[in-house]
C-alpha positions as CSV (number, residue, x, y, z in Angstrom):
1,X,11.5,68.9,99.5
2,X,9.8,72.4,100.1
3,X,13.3,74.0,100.2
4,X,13.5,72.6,96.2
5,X,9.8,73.7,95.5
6,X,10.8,77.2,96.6
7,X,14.2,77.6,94.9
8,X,12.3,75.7,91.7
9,X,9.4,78.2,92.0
10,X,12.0,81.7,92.6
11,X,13.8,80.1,89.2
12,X,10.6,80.4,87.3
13,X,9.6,83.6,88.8
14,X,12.8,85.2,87.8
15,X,12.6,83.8,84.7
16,X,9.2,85.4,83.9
17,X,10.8,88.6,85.4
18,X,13.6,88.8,82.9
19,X,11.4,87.7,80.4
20,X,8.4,90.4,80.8
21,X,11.6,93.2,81.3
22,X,12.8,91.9,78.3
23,X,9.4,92.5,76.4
24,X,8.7,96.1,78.4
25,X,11.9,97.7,77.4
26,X,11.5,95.9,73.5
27,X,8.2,97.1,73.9
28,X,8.6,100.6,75.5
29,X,11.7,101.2,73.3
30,X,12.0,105.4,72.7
31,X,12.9,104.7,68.5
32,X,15.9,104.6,66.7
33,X,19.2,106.2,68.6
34,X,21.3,108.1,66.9
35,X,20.9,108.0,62.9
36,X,23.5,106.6,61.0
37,X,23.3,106.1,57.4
38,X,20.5,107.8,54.7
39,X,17.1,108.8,55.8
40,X,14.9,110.1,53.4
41,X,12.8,112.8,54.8
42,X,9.8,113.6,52.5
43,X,10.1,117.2,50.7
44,X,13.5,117.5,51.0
45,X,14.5,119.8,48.2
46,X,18.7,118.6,48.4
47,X,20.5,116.5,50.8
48,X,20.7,116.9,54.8
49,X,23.8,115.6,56.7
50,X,23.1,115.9,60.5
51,X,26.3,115.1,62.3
52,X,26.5,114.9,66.4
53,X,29.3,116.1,68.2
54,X,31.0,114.7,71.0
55,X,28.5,115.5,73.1
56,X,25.4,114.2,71.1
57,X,24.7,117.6,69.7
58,X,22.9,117.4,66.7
59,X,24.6,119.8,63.3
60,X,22.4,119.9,60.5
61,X,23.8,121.2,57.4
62,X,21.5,122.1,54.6
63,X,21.4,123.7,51.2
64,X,18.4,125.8,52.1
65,X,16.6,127.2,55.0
66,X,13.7,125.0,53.9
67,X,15.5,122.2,54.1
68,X,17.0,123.1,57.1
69,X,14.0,123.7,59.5
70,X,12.1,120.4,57.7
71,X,15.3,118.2,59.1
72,X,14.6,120.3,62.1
73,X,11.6,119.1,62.6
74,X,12.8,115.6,62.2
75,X,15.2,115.7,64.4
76,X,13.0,117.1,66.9
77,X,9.9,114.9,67.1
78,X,13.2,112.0,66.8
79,X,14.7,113.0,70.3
80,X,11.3,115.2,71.9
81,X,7.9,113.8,70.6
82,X,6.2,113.6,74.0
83,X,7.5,116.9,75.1
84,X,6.1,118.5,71.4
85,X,2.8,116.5,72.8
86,X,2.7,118.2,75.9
87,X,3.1,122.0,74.1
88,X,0.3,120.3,72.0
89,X,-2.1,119.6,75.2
90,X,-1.1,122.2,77.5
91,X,-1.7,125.3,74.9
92,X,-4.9,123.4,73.7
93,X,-6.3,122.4,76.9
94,X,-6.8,118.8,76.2
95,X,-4.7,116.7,78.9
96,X,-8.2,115.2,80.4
97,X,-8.5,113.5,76.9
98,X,-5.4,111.5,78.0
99,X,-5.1,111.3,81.8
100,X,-8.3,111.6,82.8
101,X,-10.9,113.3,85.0
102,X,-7.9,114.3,87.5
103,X,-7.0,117.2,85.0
104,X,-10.6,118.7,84.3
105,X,-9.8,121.8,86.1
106,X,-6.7,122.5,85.0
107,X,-8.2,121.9,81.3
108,X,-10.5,124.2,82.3
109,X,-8.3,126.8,83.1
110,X,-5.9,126.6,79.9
111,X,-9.4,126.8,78.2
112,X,-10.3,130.0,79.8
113,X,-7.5,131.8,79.5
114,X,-7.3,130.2,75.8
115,X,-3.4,129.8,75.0
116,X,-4.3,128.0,71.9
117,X,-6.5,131.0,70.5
118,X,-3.9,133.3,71.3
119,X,-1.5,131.1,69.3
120,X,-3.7,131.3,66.3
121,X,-4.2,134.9,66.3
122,X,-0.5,134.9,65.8
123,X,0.2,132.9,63.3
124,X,2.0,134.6,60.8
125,X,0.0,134.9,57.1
126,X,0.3,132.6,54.3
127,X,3.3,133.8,52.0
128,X,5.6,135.3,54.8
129,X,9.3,133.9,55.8
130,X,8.3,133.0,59.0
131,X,5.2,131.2,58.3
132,X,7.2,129.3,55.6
133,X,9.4,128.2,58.4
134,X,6.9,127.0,60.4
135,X,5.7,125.1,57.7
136,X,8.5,123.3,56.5
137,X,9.3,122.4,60.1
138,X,5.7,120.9,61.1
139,X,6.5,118.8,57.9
140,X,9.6,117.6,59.4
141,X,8.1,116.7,62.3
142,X,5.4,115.0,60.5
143,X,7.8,113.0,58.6
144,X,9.2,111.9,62.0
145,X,5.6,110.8,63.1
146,X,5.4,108.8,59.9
147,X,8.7,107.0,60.2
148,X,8.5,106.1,64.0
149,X,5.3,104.2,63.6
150,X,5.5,101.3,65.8
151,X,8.4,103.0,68.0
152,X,6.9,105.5,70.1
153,X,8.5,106.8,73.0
154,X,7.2,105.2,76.2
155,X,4.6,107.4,77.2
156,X,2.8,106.7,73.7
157,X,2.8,103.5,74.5
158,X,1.6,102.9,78.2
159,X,-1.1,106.1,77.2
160,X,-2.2,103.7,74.0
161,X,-1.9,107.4,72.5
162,X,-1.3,108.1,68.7
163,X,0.2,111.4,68.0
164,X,-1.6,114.2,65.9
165,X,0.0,115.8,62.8
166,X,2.2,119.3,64.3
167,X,0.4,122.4,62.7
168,X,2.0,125.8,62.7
169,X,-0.4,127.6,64.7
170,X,0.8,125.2,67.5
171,X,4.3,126.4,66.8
172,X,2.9,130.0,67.6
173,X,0.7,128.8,70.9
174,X,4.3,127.4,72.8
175,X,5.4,131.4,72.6
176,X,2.3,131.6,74.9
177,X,3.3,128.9,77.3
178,X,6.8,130.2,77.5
179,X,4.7,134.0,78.1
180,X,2.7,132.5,80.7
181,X,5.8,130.6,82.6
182,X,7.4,133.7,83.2
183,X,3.7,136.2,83.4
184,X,3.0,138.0,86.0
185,X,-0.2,137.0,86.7
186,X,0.2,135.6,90.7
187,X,1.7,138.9,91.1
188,X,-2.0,140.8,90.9
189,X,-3.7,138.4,92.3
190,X,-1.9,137.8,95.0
191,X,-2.1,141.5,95.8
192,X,-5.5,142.1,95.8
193,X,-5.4,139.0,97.6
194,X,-3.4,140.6,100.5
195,X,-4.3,144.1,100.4
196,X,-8.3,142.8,101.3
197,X,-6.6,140.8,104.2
198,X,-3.8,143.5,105.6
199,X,-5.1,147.0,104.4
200,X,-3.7,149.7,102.4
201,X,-1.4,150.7,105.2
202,X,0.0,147.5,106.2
203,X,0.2,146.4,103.0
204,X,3.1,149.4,101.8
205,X,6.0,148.2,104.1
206,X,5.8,145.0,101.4
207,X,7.3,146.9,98.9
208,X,10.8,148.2,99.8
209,X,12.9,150.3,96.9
210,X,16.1,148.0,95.7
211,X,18.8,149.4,97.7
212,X,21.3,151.8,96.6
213,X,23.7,149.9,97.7
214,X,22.2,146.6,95.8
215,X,24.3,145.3,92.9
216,X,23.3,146.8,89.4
217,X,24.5,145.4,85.9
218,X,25.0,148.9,84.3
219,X,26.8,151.1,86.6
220,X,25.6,155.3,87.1
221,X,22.6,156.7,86.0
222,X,22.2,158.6,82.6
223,X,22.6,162.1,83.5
224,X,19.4,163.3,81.1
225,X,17.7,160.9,83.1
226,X,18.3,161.9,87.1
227,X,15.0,163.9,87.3
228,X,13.0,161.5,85.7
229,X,14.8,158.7,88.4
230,X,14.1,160.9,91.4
231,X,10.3,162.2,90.6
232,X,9.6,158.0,90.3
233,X,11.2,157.7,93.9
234,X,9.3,160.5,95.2
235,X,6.0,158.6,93.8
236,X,6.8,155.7,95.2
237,X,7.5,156.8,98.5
238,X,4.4,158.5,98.5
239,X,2.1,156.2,97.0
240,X,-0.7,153.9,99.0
241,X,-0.8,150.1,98.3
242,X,-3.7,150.5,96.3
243,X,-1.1,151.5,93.6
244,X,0.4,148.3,93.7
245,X,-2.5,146.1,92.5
246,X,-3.6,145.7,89.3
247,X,-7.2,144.6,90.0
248,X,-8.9,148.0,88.6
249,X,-12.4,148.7,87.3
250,X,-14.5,149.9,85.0
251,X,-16.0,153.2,84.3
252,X,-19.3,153.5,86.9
253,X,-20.0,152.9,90.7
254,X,-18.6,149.6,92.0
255,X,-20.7,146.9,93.7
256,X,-20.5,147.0,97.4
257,X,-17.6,144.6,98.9
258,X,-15.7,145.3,95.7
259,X,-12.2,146.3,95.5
260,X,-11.9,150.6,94.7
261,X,-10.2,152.0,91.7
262,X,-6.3,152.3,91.8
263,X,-5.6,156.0,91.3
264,X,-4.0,156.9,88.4
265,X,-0.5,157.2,87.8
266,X,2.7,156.8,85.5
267,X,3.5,153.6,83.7
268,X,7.2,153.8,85.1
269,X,6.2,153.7,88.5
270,X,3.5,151.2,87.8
271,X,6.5,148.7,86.7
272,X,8.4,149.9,89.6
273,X,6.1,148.7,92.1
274,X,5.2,145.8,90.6
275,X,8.9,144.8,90.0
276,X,9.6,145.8,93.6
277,X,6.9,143.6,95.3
278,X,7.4,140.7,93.2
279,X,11.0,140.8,94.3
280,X,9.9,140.6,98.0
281,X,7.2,138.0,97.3
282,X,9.4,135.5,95.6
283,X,12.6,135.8,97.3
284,X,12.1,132.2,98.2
285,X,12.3,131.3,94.4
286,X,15.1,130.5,92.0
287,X,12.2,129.6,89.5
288,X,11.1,133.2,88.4
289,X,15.0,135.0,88.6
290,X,17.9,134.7,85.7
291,X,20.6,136.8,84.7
292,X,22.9,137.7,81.7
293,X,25.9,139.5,81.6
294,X,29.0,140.2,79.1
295,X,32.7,139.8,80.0
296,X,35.0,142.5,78.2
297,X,37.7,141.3,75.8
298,X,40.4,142.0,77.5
299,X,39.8,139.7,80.4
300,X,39.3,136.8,77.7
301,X,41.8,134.5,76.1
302,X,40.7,135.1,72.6
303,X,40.4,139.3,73.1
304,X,36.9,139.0,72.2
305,X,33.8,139.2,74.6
306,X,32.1,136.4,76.4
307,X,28.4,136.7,77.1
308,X,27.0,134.6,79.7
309,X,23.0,133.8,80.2
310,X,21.9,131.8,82.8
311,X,18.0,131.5,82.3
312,X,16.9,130.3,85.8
313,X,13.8,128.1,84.2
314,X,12.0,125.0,86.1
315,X,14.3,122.1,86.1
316,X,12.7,118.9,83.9
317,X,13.6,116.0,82.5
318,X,14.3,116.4,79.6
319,X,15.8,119.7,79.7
320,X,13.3,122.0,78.3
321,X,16.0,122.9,75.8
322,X,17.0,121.5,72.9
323,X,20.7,122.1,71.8
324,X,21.5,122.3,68.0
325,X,23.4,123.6,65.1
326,X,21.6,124.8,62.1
327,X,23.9,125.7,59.1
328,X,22.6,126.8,55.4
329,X,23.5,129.3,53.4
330,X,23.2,132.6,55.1
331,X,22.2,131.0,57.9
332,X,24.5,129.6,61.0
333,X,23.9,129.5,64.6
334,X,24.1,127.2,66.9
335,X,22.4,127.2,70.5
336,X,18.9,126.3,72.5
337,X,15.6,125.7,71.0
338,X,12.2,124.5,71.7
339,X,11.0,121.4,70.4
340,X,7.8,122.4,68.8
341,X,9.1,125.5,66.6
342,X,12.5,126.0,64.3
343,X,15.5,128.2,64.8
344,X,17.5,128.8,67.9
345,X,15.9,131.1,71.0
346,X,18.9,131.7,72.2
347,X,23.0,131.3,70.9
348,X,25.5,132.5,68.6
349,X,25.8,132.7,64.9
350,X,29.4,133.7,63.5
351,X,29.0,137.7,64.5
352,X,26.9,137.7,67.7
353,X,25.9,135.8,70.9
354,X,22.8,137.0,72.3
355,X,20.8,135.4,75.7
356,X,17.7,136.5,77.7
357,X,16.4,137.2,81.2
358,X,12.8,138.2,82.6
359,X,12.1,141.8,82.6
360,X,10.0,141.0,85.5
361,X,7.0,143.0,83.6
362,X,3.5,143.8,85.3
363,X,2.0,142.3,81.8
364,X,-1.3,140.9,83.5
365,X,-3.9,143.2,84.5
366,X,-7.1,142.3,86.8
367,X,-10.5,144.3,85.5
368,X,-13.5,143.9,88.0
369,X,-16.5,144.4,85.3
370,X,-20.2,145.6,86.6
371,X,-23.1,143.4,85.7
372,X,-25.9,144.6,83.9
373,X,-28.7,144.0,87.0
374,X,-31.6,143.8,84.6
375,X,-29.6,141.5,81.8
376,X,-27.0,139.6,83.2
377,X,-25.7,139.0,79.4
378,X,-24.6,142.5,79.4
379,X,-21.3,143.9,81.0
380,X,-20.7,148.1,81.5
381,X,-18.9,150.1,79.2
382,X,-17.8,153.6,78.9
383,X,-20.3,153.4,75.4
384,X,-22.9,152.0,77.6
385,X,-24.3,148.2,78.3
386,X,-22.4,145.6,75.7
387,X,-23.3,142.0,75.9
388,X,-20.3,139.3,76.9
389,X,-18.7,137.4,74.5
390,X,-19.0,133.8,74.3
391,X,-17.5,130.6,73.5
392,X,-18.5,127.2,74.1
393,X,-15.6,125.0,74.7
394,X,-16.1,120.7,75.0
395,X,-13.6,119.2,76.7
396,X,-13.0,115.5,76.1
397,X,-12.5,113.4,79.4
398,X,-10.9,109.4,79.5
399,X,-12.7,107.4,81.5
400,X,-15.9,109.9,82.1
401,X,-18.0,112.0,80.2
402,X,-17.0,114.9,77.8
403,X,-17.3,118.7,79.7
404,X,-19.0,122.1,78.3
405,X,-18.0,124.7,79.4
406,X,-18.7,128.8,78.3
407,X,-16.0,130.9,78.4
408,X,-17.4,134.8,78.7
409,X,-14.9,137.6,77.6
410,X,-15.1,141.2,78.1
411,X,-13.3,144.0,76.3
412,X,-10.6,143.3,78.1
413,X,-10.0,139.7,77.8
414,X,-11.8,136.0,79.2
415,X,-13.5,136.4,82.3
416,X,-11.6,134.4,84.8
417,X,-14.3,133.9,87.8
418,X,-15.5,130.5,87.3
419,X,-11.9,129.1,87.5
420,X,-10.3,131.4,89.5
421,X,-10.6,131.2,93.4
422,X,-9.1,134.9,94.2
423,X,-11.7,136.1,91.8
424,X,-13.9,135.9,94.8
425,X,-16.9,135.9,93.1
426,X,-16.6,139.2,91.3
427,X,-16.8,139.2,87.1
428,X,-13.2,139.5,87.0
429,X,-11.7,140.1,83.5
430,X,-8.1,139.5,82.8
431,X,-6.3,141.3,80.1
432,X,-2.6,139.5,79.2
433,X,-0.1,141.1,77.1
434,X,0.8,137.5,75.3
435,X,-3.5,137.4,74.3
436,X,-1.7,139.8,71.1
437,X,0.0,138.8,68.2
438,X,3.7,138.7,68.8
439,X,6.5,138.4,66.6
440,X,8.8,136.9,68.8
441,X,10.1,134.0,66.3
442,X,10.3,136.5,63.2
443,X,12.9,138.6,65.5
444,X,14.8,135.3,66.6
445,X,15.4,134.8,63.1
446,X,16.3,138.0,62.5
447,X,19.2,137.6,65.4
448,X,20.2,134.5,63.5
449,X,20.9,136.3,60.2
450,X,23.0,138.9,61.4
């Protein structure tokens, strides 16, 4: 009699377990699969046929590039919605407002360093091609948003989040994410870091020159160019490890237990070192490396050349990646892209195949700034005392209380102390190349049109 109670009671138990897996995928269901049929996409100016290839590729073929990058859209937020999401939160610094007081920090962090501004200041004006684009594609993914309601992709769900209409600017801010993934802001700091700890002596035999006997991608060395290549090895043979780190200062006396000026010196060897120590400081990582290269016609089938790009980026899931064909008039490529912003990064239209790899870059630099000691508002400048800059930043928080926070900047860019350990209680000011407007998409497009 137990033995039937307990068989009778694992029946109903398995019945409740097929039963609530039945609901939780119904319920957890990522929207429709692929599209068959006709969709009507608000704002479409003609019809869109998007066709998938064998390997679930995505072709859109369009009678106009607005057109295009609206079904663009689309087709993104269709496939990529919580990954658009996450550019959303990451650039913005609002992934508290969904997870909770585990991610305050790293909220405020994104907020100091203020992706999201950066993104604005860079978005293109009202009236130009490329802000058109971007545009017409946050409409598309708008349009998505719109005709998913009531199938959103899991993490919707279990979050009870509702997604936010895409803006443009937000197209603009994941430039800055993809900046700061491949920045070389650890670099610095990890420098300064190890030059207080090791000295200015022991800190040089860090930085070995690449080998001549190291494998190059262009082979020989312009001849215009061999005096210019040996007066940069002479400096850095000759250089102290105070040239390596970009923590610098200001014009004026530094504190006491502050870090001295780097002495000055060329811009070429500047990149040399810096691309030199990072080599040695990361030779444990696949994350921060890539390369590119291009195979001559003659060793191809076709007699045409093969370029190859192998972008050595984290490894998620999904794939940050998107691959698509986009075809309109005057317009055809087909490649990667980012979910989040239209056109293709990085692929081949019908005259050219193009790729990318880091240029390793020292595109982060460190400036210790001196306090005014009778008005601490007040920062030193070669003009004289000038007050900080600030900006109050609230930062919503599920499950606690919302956070305010002031972000101070300097001349030089948002004062990184109160988030920033190796900052070691100095006003340190960090100055980023990707802080400035960019036009990295305009030129993508450009690539596309050729």
């Amino acid at each position: 009699a137990m033995m039937r109670r307990v068989v009778k009671l694992l029946v109903v138990l398995l019945v409740l377990a097929l039963g609530l897996g039945y609901f939780g995928v119904h319920k957890l269901r990522t929207g429709p699969g692929l599209p068959s049929g006709t969709l009507a996409i608000p704002g479409l100016q003609a019809p869109v046929e998007i066709l998938y290839d064998s390997m679930g590729v995505p072709h859109l073929f369009a009678e106009s590039t607005a057109d295009l990058f609206r079904a663009q859209g689309w087709v993104h937020a269709q496939d990529r919605l919580w990954q658009i999401e996450m550019f959303r939160r990451v650039q913005d610094g609002r992934l508290s407002e969904i997870f909770g007081p585990s991610m305050i920090e790293t909220d405020r962090f994104l907020r100091t360093i203020g992706m999201g501004i950066a993104g604005a200041r860079g978005l293109p004006a009202k009236g130009t091609p490329m802000r058109a684009n971007t545009e017409h594609y946050a409409a598309g993914v708008n349009a998505a948003l719109e005709s998913r309601e009531g199938s959103l992709p899991p993490e919707f769900v279990l979050l009870r989040l509702k997604p936010e209409p895409w803006e443009p600017r937000l197209t603009q801010g994941i430039e800055k994410i993809m900046a700061w993934d491949l920045s070389d802001y650890q670099t610095g700091l990890s420098l300064a870091e190890a030059r207080s700890i090791l000295g200015d002596e022991k800190l040089l035999p860090l930085m070995p020159r690449y080998p001549d006997w190291g494998p190059t991608i262009v082979d020989g060395w312009p001849e215009e160019n061999l005096d210019a290549r040996d007066a940069g090895a002479q400096i850095l043979e000759g250089a102290a490890a105070t040239t390596a780190t970009t923590a610098a200062t200001t014009e004026g006396r530094l504190p006491a237990g502050t870090l001295p000026p780097a002495p000055a010196q060329s811009l070429v060897a500047q990149a040399k070192l810096a691309q030199d120590v990072a080599s040695v400081l990361e030779l444990g990582s696949v994350v921060r490396a890539s390369n590119s290269w291009v195979g001559g016609g003659e060793r191809s089938r076709s007699g045409k050349p093969l370029v190859a790009n192998d972008m050595h980026l984290a490894l998620n899931a999904p794939n940050i990646w998107y691959l698509i064909g986009l075809h309109a008039p005057g317009y055809d490529v087909v490649g990667m892209s980012l979910p989040g912003a239209p056109g293709v990064v990085a692929g081949h239209s019908a005259a050219v195949a193009w790729g990318f790899t880091n240029a390793m870059v020292d595109d982060s630099d460190f400036f210790i700034e001196q306090v005014n000691p009778e008005d601490s508002t007040e920062y030193r400048t070669p003009d004289g005392w000038q007050p900080f800059e600030t900006r109050v930043e609230t930062i919503p928080v599920r499950g606690g209380e919302d956070v305010t926070m002031t972000v101070r900047s300097t001349r030089h860019g948002p004062v990184i102390t109160p988030v920033e350990d190796r900052a070691q209680g100095r006003v340190l000011a960090f100055r980023w190349v990707a802080h400035e407007p960019a036009g990295t998409f305009e030129a993508l497009l450009g690539l596309s049109l050729i």
